[in-house]
C-alpha positions as CSV (number, residue, x, y, z in Angstrom):
1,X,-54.2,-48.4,70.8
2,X,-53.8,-48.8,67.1
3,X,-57.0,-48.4,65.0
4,X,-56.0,-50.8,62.3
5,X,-58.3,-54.2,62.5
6,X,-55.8,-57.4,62.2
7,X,-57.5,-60.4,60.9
8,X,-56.2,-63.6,59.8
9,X,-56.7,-64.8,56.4
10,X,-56.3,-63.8,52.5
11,X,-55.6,-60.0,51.7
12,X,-56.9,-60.6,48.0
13,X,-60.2,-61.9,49.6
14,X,-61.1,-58.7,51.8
15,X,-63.8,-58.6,53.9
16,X,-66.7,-56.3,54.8
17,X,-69.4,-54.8,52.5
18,X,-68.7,-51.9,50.8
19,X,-65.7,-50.3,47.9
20,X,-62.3,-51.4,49.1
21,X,-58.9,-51.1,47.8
22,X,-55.7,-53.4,48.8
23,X,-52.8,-52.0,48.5
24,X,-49.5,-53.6,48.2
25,X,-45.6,-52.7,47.7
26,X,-44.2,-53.3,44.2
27,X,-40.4,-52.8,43.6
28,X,-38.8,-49.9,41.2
29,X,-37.1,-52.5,39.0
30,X,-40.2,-53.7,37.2
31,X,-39.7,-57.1,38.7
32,X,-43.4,-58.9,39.5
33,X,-42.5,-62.5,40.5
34,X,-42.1,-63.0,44.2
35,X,-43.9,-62.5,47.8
36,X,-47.2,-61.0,47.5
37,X,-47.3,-60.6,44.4
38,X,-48.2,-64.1,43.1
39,X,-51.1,-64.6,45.4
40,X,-51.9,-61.4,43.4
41,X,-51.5,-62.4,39.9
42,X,-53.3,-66.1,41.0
43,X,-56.7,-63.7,41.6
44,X,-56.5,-61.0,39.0
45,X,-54.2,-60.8,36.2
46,X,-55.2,-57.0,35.7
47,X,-52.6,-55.5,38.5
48,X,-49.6,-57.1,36.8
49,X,-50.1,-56.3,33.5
50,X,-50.5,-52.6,34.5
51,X,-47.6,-53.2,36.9
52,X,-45.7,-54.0,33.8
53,X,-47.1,-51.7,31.3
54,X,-46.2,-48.8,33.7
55,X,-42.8,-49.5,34.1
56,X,-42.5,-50.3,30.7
57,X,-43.8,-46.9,29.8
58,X,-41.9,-45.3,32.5
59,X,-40.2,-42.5,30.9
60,X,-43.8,-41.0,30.3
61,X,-45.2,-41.8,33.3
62,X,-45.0,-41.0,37.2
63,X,-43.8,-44.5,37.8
64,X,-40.9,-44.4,40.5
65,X,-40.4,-44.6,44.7
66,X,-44.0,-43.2,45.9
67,X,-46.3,-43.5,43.0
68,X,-49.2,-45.7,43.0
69,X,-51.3,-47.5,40.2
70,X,-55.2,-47.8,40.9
71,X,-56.0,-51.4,39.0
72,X,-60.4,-51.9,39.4
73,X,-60.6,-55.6,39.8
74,X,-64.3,-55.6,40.3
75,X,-67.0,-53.6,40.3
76,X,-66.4,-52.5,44.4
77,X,-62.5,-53.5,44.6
78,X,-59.3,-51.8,43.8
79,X,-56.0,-52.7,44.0
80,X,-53.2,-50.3,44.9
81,X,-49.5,-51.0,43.1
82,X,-47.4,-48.7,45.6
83,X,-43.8,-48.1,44.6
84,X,-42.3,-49.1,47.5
85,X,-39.5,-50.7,47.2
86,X,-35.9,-49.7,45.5
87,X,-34.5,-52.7,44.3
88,X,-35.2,-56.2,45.3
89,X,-32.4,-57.7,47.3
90,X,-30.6,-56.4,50.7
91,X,-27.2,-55.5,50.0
92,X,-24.6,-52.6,50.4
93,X,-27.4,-50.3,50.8
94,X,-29.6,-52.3,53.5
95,X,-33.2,-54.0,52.8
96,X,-35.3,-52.5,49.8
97,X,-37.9,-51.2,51.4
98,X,-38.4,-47.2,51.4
99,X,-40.7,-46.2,54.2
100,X,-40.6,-42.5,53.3
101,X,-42.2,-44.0,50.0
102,X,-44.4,-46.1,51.0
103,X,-45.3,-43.1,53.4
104,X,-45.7,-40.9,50.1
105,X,-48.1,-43.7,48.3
106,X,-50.0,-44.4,51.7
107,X,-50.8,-40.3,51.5
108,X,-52.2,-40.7,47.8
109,X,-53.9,-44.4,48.4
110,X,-56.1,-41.9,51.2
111,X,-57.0,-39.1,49.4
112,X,-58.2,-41.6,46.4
113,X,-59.9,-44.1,49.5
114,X,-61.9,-41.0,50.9
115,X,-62.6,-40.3,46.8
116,X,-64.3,-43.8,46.4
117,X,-65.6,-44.0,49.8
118,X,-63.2,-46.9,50.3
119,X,-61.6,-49.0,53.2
120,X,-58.5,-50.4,53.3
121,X,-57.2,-54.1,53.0
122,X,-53.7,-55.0,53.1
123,X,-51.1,-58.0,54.1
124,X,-48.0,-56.7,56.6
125,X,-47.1,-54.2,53.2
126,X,-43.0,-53.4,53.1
127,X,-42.2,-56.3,55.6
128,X,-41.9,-59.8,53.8
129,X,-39.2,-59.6,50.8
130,X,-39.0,-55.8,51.3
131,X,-37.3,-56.3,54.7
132,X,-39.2,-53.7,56.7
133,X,-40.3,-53.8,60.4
134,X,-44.1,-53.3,61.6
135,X,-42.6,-51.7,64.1
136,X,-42.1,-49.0,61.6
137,X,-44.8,-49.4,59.5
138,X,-48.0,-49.3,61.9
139,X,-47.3,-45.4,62.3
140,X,-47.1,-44.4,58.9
141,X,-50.3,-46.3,58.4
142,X,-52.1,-44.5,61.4
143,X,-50.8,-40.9,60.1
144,X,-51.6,-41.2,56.6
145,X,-54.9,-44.0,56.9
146,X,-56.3,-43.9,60.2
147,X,-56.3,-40.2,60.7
148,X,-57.8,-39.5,57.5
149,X,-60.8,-41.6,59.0
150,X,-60.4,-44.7,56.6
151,X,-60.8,-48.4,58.1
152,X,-57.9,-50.1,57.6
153,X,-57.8,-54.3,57.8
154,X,-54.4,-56.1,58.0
155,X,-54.3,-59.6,57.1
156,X,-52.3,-62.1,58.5
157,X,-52.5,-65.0,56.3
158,X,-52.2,-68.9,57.8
């Protein structure tokens, strides 16, 4: 029995009281344009334009497969751009996403969560335009999130 709480509705919205942080899987190509990401940009224009100025700053910066960016969007929300994702279309090398760096972020999105005192708020990260399973997902989630003791929602939106 997982320990994640599925909910339908709007991942930007999250529920419950509290400091939160949604995370969410961003590409390595600097692309912001697609998927998740707009619902995103339509709340907050904060994550983008750090999304942007990292990777524009890249060769001084961490930014690459595994790194995340903590944007504050409000005074008890976060939001989590996780390199997770190499490229942006399946091809030759198979879908985009990179479970073994969204694994990586996941592990630094907990340590930073327990930091803040923080749950967790997410849509099905890695498995719309990224091509990824849940089937492959849910675990990493429950090793790096639930274990660590952090509630984790997943939103299903409508």
């Amino acid at each position: 029995m997982s320990g994640i709480t599925y909910v339908r509705g709007d991942a930007t919205a999250p529920q419950g009281k509290g400091v939160k942080v949604m995370v969410h899987v961003c590409n390595d190509l600097g692309g912001w344009g697609k998927g998740f990401v707009l619902a995103v940009s339509r709340r907050w224009p904060e994550p983008e334009a750090a999304y942007r100025r990292w990777h524009r700053e890249r060769a001084g910066n961490d930014f690459g497969l595994g790194a995340v960016q903590f944007v504050q969007v409000g005074p008890y929300l976060w939001v989590a751009n996780m390199i997770g994702q190499r490229g942006m279309r399946t091809g030759s090398k198979g879908v985009p996403v990179r479970y073994e760096a969204i694994d990586a972020a996941l592990g630094t999105v907990a340590v930073r969560a327990g930091e803040l005192g923080a749950s967790v708020h997410m849509p099905r990260i890695g498995c719309g335009l990224a091509g990824g399973t849940w089937s492959r997902m849910e675990p990493i989630i429950e090793r790096r999130l639930i274990s660590a003791g952090l509630p984790v929602t997943v939103y299903d939106h409508d």
